[in-house]
C-alpha positions in Angstrom: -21.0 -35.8 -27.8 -21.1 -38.2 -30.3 -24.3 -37.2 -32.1 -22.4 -34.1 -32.5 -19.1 -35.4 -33.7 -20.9 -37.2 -36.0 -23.3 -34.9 -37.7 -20.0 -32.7 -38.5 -18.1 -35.4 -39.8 -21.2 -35.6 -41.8 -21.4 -32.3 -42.8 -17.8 -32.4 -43.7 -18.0 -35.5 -45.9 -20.7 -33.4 -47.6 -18.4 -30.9 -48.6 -15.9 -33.2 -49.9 -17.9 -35.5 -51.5 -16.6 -36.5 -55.1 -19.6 -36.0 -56.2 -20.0 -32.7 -55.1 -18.1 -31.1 -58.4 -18.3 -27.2 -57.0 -19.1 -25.1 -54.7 -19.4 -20.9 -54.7 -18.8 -18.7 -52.3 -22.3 -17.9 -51.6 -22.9 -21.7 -50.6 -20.1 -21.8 -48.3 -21.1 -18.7 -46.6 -24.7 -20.4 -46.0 -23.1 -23.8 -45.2 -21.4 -21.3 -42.4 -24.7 -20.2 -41.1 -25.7 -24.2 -40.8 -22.4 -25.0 -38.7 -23.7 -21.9 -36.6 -26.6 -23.1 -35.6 -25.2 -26.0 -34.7 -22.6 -24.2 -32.7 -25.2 -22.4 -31.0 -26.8 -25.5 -30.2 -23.6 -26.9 -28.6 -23.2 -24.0 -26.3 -27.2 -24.4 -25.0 -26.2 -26.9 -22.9 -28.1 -29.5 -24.0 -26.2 -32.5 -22.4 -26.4 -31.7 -18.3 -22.5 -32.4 -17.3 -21.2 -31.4 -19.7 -18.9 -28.2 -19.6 -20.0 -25.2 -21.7 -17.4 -25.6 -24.8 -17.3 -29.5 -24.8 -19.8 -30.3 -27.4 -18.7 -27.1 -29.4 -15.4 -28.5 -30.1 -17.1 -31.8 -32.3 -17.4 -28.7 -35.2 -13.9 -27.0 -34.2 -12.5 -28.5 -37.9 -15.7 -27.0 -39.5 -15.2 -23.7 -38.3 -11.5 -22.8 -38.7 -11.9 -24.6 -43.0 -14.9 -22.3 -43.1 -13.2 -19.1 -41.6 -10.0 -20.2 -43.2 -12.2 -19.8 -46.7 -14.8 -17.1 -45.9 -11.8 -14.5 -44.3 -10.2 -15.8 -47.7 -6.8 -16.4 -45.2 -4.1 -18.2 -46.7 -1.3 -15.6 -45.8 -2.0 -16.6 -42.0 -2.8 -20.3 -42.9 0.7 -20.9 -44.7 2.4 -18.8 -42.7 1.9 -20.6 -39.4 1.1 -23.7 -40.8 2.9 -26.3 -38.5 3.0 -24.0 -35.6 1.2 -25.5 -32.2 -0.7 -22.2 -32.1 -1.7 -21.7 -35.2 -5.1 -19.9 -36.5 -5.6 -23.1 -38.4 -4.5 -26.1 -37.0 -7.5 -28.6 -37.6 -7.6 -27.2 -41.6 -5.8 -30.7 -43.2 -4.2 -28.9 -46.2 -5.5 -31.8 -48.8 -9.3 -31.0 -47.3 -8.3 -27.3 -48.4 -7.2 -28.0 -51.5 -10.5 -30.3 -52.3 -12.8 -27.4 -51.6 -10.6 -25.0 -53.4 -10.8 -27.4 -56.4 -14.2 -27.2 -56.2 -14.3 -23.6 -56.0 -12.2 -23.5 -58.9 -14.4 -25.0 -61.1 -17.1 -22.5 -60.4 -15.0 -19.6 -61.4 -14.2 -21.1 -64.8 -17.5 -22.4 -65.8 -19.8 -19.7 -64.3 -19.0 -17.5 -67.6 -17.7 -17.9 -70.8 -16.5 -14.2 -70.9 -15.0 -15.0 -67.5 -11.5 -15.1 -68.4 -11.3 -11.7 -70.5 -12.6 -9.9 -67.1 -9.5 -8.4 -65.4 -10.7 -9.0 -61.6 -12.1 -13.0 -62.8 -8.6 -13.5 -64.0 -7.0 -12.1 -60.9 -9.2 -14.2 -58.7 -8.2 -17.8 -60.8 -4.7 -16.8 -60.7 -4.8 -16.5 -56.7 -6.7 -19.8 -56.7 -4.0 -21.7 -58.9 -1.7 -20.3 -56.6 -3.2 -21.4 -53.6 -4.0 -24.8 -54.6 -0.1 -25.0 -55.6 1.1 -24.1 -52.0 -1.5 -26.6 -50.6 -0.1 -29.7 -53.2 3.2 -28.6 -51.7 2.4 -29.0 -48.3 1.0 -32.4 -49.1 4.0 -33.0 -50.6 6.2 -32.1 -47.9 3.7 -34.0 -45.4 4.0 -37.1 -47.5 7.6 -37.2 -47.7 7.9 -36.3 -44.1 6.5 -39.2 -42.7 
């Protein structure tokens, strides 16, 4: 259990390393296919003892960030955000908001013409947006406690 808690907690770290400036789409969906494997790996049953979902749950904070960006979620995220049941629950809204930073940064530097495209525009507004509901939660979190 530990090799696996600790290789996401890697992989994680990865993705929110400082020096890690951005990150596209395309990357996160191959990252996904990684955290699969290692998912599938979990349920192979490679520990005797161990029940079937035990070792799967070391990636459980992987999976819902990387669904939570991939399904592109964020109605469902901020809407039951705080909830017990939530879609979401491991997804720390200030890891969020460090991949969505870096996500930014892709959108504005990829192209120069980038900003007169109608749909490029569109797609840093909702980002800006995004990334101001997440500083608010962290907000509200930090005055909270």
């Amino acid at each position: 259990m530990s090799a696996c808690k600790y290789l996401a907690t890697s992989l994680l770290q990865q993705l929110t390393d400082p020096e890690l400036k951005q990150i596209t789409m395309g990357a996160l969906k191959q990252f996904n296919l990684d955290i699969r494997e290692c998912e599938r790996f979990a349920r192979s049953g490679p520990v005797p003892g161990f029940r079937d979902d035990t070792l799967q749950l070391a990636f459980i904070n992987l999976r819902q960030l990387l669904d939570l960006f991939i399904k592109w979620d964020w109605s469902t995220y901020f809407a039951d955000y705080g909830q017990p049941t939530c879609k979401y629950l491991r997804v720390n809204p200030a890891t969020a908001l460090i991949l969505l930073e870096k996500m930014k940064d892709t959108s504005r530097k990829n192209n120069v013409f980038a900003q007169f495209r109608r749909n490029e525009r569109d797609k840093q507004k909702l980002i800006d947006t995004v990334a101001k509901q997440l500083r608010s939660l962290i907000n509200s979190n930090s005055t909270a406690q």
